[in-house]
OpenMM code with the backbone's topology and positions (N, CA, C; nanometers):
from openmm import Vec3, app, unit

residues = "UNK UNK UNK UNK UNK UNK UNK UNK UNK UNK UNK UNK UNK UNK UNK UNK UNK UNK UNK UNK UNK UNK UNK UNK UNK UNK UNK UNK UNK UNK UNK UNK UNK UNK UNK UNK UNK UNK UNK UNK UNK UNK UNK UNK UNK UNK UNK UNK UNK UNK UNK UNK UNK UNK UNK UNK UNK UNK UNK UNK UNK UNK UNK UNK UNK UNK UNK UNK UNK UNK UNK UNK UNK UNK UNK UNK UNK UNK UNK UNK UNK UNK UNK UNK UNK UNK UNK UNK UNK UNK UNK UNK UNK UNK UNK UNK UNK UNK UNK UNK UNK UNK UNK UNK UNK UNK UNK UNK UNK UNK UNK UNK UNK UNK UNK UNK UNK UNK UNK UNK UNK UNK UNK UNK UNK UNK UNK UNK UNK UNK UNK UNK UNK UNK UNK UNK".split()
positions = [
    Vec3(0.0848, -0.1187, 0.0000),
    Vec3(0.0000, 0.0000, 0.0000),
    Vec3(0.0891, 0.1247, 0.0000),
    Vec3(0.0301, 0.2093, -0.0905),
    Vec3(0.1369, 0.3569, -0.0939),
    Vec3(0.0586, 0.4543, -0.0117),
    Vec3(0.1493, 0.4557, 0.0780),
    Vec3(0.0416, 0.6330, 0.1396),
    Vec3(0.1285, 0.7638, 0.0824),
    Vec3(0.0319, 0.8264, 0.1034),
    Vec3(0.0381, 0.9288, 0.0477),
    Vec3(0.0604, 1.0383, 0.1483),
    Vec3(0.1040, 1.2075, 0.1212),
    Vec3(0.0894, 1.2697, 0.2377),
    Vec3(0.0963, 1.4481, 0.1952),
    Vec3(0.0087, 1.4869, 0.2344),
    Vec3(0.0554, 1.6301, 0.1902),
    Vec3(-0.0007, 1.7630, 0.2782),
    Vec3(0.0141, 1.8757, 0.2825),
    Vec3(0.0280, 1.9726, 0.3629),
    Vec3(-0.0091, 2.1399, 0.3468),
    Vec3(-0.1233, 2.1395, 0.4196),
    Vec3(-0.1166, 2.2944, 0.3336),
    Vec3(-0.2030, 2.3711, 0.4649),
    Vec3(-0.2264, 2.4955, 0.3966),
    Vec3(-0.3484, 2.5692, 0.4897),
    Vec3(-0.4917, 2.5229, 0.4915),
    Vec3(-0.5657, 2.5508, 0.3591),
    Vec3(-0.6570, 2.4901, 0.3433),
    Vec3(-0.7811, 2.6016, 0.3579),
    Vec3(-0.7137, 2.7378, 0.3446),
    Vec3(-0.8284, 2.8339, 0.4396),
    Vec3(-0.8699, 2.8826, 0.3063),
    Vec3(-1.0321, 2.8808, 0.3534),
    Vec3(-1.0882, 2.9584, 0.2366),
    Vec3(-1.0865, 2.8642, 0.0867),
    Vec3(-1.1241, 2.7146, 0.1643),
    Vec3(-1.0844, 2.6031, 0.0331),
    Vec3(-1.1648, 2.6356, -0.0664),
    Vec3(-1.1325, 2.6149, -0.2168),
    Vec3(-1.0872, 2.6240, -0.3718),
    Vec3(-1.0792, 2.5282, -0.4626),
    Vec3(-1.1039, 2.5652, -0.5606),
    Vec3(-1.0357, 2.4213, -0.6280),
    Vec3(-0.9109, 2.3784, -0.6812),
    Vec3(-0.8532, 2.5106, -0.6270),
    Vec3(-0.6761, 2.4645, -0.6164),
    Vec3(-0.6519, 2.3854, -0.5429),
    Vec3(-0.7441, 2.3559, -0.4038),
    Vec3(-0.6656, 2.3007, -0.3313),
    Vec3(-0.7560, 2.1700, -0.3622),
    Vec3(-0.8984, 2.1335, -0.3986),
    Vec3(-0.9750, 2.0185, -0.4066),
    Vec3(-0.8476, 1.9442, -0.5518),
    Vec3(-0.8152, 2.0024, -0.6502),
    Vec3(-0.7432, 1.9474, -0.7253),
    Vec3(-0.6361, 1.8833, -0.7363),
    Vec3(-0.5353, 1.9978, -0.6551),
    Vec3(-0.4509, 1.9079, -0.5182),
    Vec3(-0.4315, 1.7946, -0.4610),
    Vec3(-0.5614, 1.7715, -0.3994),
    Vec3(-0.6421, 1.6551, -0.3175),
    Vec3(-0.6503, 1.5496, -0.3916),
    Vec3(-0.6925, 1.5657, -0.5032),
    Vec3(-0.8062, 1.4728, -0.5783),
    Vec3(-0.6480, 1.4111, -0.6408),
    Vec3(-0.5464, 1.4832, -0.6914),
    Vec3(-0.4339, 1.4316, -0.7879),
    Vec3(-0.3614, 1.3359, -0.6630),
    Vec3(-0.3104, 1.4184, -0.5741),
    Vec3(-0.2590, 1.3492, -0.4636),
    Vec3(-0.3242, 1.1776, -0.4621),
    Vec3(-0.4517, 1.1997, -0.4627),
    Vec3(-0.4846, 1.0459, -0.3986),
    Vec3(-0.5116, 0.9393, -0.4913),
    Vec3(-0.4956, 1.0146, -0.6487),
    Vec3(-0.4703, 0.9331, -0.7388),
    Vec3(-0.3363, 0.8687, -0.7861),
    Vec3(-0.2065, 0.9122, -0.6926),
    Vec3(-0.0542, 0.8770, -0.7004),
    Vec3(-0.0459, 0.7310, -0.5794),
    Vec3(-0.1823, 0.7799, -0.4689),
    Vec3(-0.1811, 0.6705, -0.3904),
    Vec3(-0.2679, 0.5654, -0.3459),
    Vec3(-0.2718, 0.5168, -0.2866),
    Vec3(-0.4181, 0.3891, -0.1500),
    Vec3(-0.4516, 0.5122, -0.0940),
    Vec3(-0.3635, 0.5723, 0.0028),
    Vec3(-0.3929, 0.6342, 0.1273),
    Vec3(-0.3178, 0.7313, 0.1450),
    Vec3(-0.4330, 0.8072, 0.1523),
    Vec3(-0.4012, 0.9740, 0.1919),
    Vec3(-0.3795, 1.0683, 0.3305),
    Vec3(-0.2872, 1.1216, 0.3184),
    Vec3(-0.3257, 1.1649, 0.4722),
    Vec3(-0.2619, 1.3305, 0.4286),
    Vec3(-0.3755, 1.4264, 0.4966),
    Vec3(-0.3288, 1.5740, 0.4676),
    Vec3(-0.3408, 1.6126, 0.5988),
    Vec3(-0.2001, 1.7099, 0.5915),
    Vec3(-0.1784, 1.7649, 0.6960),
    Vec3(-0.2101, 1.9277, 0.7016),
    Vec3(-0.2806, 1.9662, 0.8128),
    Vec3(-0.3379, 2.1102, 0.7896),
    Vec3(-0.2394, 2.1861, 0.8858),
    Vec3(-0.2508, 2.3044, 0.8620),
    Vec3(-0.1889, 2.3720, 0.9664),
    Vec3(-0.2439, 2.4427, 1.0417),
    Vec3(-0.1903, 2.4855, 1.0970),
    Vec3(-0.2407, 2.5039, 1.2484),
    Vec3(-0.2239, 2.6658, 1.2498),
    Vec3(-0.3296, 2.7301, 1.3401),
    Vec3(-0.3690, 2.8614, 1.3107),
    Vec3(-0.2276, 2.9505, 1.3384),
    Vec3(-0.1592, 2.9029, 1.4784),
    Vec3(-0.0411, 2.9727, 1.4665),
    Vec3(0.0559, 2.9797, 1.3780),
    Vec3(0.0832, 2.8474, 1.3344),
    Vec3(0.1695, 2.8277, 1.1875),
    Vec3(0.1807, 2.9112, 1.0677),
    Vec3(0.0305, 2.9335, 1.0698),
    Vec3(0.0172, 3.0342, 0.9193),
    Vec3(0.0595, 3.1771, 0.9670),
    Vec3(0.0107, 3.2169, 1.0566),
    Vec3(0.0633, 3.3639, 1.1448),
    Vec3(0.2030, 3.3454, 1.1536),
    Vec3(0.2316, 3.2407, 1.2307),
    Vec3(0.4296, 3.2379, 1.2425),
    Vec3(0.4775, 3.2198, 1.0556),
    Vec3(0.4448, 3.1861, 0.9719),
    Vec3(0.5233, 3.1758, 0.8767),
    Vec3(0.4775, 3.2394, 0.7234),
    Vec3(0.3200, 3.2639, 0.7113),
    Vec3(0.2791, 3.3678, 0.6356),
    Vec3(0.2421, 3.5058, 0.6810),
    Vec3(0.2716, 3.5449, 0.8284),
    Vec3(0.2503, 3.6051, 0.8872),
    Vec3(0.0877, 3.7123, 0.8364),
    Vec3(-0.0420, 3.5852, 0.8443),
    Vec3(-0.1745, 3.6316, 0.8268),
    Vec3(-0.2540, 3.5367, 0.9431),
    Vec3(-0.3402, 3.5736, 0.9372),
    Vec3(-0.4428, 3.5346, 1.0287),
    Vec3(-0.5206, 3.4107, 0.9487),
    Vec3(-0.5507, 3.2804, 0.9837),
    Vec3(-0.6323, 3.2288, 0.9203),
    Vec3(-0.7829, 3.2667, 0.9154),
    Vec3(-0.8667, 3.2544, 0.8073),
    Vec3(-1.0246, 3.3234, 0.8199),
    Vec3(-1.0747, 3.2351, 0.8770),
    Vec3(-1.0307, 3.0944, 0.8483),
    Vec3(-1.1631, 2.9732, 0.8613),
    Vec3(-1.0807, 2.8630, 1.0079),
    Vec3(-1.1242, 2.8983, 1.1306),
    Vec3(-1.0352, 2.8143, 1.1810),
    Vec3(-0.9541, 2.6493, 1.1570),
    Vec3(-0.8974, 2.6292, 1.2377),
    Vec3(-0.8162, 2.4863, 1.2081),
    Vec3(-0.9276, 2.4169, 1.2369),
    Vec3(-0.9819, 2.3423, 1.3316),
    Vec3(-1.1168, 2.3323, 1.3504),
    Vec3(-1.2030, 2.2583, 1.2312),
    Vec3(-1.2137, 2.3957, 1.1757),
    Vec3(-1.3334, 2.3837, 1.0560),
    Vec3(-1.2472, 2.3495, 0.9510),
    Vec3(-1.1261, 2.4045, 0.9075),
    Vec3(-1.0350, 2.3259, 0.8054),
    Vec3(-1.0527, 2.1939, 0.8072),
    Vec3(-1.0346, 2.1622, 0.9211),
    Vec3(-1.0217, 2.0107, 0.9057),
    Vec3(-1.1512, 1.9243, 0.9085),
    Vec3(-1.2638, 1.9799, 0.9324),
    Vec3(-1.3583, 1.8821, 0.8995),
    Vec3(-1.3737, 1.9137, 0.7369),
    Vec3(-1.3353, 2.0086, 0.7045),
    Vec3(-1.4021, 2.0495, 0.5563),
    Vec3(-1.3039, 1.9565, 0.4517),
    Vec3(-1.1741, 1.9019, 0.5007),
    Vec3(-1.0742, 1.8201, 0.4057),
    Vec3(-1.1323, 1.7326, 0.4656),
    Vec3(-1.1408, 1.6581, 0.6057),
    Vec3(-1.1944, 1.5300, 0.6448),
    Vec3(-1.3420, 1.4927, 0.5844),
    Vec3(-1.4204, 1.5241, 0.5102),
    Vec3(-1.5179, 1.5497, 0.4365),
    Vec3(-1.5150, 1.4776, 0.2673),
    Vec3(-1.3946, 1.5569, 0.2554),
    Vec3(-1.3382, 1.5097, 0.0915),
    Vec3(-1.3509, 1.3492, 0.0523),
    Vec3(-1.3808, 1.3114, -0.0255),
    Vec3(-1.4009, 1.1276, -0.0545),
    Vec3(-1.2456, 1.0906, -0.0952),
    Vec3(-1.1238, 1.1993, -0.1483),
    Vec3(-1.0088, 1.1629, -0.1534),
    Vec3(-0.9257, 1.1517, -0.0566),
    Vec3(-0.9479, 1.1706, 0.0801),
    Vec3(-0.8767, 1.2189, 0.2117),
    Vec3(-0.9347, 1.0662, 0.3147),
    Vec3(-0.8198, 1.0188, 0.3450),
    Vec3(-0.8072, 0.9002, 0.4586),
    Vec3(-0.8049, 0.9904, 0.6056),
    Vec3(-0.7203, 1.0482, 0.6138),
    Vec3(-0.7061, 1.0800, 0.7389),
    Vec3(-0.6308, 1.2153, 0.7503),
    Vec3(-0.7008, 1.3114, 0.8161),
    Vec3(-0.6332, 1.4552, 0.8677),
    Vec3(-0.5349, 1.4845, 0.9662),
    Vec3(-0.4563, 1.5433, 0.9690),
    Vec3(-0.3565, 1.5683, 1.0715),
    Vec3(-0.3496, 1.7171, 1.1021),
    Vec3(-0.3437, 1.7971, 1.2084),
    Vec3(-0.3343, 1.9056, 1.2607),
    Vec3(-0.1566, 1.9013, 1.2072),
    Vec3(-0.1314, 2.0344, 1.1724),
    Vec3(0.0761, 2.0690, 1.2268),
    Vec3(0.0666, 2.1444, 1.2418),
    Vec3(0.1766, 2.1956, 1.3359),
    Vec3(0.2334, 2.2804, 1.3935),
    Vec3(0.3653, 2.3084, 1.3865),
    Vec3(0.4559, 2.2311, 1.2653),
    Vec3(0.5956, 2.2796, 1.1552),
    Vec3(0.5368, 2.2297, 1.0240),
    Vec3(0.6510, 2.3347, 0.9783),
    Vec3(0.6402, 2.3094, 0.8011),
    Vec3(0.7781, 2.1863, 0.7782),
    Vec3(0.8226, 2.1241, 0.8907),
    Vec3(0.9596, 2.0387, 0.8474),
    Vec3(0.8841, 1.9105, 0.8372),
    Vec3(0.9059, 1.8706, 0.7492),
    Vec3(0.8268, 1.7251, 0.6872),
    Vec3(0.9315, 1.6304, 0.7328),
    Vec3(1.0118, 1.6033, 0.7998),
    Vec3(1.0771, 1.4931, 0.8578),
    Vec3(1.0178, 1.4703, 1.0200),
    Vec3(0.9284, 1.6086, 1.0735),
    Vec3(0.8423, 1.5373, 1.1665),
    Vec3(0.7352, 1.4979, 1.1081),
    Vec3(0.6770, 1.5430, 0.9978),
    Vec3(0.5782, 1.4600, 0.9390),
    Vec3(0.5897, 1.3370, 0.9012),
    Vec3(0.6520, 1.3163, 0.8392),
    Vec3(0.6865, 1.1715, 0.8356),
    Vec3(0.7275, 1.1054, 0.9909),
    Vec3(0.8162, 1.1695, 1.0845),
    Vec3(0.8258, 1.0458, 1.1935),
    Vec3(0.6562, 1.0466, 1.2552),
    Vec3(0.5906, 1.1060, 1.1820),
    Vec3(0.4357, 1.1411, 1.3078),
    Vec3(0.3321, 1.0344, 1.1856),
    Vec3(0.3906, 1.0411, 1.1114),
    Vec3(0.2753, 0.9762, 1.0020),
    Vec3(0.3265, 0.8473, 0.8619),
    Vec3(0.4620, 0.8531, 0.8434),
    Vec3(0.5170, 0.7250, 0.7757),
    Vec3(0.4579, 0.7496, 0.6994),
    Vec3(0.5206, 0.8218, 0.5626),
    Vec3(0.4293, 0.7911, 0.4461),
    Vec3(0.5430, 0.7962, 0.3304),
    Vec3(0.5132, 0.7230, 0.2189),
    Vec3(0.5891, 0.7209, 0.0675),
    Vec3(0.5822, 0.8187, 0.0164),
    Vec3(0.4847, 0.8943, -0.0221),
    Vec3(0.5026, 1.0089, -0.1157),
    Vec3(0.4266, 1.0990, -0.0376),
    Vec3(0.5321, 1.2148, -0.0865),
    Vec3(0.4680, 1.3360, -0.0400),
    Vec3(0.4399, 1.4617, -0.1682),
    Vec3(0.3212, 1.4830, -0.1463),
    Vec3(0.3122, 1.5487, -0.2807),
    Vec3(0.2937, 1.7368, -0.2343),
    Vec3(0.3043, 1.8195, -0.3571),
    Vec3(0.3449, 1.9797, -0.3289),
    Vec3(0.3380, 2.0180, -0.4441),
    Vec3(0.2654, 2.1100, -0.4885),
    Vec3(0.1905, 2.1896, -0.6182),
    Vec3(0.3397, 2.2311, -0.6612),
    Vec3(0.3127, 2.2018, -0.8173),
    Vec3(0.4003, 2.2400, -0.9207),
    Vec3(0.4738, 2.4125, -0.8862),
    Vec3(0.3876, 2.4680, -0.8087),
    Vec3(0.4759, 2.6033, -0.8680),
    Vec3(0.5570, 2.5895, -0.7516),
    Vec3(0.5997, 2.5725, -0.6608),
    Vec3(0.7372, 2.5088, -0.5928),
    Vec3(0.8038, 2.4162, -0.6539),
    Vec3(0.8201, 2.4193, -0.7298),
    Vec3(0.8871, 2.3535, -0.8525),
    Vec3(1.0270, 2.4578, -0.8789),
    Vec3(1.1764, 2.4334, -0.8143),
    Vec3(1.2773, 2.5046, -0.8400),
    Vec3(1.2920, 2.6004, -0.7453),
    Vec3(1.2053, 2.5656, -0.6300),
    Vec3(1.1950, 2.6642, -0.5231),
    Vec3(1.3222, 2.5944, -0.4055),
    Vec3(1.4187, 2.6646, -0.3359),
    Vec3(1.5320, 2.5934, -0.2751),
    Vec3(1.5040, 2.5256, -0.1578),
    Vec3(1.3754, 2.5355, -0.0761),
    Vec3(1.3343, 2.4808, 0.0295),
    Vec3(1.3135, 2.3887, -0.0182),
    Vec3(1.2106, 2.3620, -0.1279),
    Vec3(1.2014, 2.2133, -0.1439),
    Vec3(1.2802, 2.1297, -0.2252),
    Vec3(1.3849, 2.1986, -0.2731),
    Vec3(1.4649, 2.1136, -0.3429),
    Vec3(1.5489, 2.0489, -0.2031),
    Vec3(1.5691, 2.0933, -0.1160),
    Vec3(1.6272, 2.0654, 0.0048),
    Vec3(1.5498, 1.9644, 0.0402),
    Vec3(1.4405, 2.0054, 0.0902),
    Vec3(1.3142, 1.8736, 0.1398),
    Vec3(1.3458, 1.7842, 0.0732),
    Vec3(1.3548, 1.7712, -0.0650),
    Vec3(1.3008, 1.6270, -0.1774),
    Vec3(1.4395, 1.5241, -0.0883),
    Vec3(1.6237, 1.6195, -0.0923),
    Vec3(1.6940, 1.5073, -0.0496),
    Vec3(1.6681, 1.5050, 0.0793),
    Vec3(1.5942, 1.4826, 0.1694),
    Vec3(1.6005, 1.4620, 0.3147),
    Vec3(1.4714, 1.4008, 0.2975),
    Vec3(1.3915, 1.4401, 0.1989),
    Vec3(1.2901, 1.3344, 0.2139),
    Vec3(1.3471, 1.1718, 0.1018),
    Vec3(1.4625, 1.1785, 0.0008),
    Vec3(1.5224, 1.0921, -0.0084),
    Vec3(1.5411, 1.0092, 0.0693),
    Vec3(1.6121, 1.0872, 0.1625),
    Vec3(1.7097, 0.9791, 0.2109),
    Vec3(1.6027, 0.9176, 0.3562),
    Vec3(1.4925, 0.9192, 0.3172),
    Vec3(1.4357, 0.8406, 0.4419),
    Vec3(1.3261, 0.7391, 0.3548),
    Vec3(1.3660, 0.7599, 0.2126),
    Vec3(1.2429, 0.6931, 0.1316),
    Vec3(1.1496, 0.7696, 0.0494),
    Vec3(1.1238, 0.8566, 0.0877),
    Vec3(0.9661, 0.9595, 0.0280),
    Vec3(1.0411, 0.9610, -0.0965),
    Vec3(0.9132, 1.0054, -0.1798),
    Vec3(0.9548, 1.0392, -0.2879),
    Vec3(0.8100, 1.1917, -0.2924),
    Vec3(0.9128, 1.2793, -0.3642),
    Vec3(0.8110, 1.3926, -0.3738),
    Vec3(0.8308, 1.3761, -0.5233),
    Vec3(0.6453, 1.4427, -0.5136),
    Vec3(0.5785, 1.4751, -0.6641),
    Vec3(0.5336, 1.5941, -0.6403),
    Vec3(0.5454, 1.7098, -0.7728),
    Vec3(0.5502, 1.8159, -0.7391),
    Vec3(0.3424, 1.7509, -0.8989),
    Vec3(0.2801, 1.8389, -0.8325),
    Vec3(0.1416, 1.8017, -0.8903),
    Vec3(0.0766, 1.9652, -0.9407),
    Vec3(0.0197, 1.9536, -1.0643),
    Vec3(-0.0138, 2.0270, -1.1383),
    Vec3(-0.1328, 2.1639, -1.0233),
    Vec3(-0.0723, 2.2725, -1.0979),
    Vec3(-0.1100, 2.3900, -0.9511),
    Vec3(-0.1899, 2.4584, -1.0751),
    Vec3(-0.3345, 2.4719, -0.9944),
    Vec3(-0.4325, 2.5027, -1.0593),
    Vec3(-0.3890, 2.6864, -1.0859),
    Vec3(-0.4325, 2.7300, -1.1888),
    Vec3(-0.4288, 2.8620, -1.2729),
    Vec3(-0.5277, 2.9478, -1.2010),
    Vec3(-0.4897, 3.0518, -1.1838),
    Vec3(-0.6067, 3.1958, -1.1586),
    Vec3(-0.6910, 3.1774, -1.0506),
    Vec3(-0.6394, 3.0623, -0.9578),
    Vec3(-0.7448, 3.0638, -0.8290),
    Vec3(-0.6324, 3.0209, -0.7006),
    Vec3(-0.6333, 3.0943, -0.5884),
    Vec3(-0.5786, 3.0885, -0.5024),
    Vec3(-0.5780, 3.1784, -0.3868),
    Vec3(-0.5769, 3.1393, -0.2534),
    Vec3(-0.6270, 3.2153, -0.0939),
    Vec3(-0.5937, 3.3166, -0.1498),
    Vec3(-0.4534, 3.3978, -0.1955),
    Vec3(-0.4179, 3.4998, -0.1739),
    Vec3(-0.5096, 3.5905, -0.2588),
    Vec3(-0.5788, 3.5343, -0.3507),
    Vec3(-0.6499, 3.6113, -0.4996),
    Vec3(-0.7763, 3.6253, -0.4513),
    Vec3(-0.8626, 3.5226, -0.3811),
    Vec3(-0.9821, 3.5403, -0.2821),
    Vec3(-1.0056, 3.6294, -0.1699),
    Vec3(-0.8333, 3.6521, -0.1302),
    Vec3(-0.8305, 3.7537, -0.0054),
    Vec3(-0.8395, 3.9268, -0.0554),
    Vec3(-0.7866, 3.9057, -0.1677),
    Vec3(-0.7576, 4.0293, -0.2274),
    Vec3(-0.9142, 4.0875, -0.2918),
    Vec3(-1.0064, 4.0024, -0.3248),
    Vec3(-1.1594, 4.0410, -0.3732),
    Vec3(-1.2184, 4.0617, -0.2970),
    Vec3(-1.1795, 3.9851, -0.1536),
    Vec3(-1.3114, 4.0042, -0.0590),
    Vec3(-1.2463, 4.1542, 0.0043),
    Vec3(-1.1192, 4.1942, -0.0029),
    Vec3(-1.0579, 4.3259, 0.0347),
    Vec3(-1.1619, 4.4499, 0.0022),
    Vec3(-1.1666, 4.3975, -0.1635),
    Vec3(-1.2711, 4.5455, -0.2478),
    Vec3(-1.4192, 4.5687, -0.2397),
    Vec3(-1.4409, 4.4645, -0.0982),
    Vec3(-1.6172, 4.4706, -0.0820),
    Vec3(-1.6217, 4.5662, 0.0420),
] * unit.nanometer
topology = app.Topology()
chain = topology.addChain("A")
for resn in residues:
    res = topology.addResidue(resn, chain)
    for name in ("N", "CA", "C"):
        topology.addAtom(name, app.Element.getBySymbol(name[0]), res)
């Protein structure tokens, strides 16, 4: 069985991120997404989440592509993996040549994972939703 594993905010879900989802769990058996956690996004996008962690996570635990949800509280995927054991970890194409994750991919090498970087949906995304609901 291949599990699968991947990681995001999730606020203000899209179909960037349902597409995400849906590709992810077609690379595997078993899925497991990891959400983050309200401080996380403040400590490292430094914004407020709209939709709590909470409700994030029933709204991915919901999805028919999603096995199992995980709360985080780091973006270092080598505690994800010691917290969850999984083969592939997947991360939208436009981090594609980005140096953090070229870093991640060998450290997620060298424990097994294999990352797939998965097709990142066009013209829809939190930051583009945040910016419309700005002009109301």
């Amino acid at each position: 069985m291949v599990v699968g594993y991947t990681q995001g905010t999730y606020d203000m879900f899209h179909i960037g991120h349902l597409n995400l989802i849906k590709h992810a769990k077609e690379k595997c058996d078993y899925l497991i997404v990891g959400i983050n956690a309200d401080e996380l996004v403040q400590a490292y996008k430094n914004k407020t989440a709209i939709v709590p962690l909470e409700e994030r996570m029933e709204i991915i635990a919901a999805l028919k592509y999603v096995d199992k949800v995980v709360p985080c509280y780091t973006l270092d995927k080598k505690v994800a993996f010691k917290n969850n054991h999984f083969d592939k970890l997947f991360i939208g194409s436009d981090w594609k040549g980005n140096p953090r994750w070229a870093e991640t991919e060998k450290e997620m090498a060298e424990l097994g994972v294999t990352l797939e970087f998965l097709p990142y949906t066009q013209n829809t995304s939190s930051t583009m939703l945040r910016e419309k609901l700005s002009d109301y």
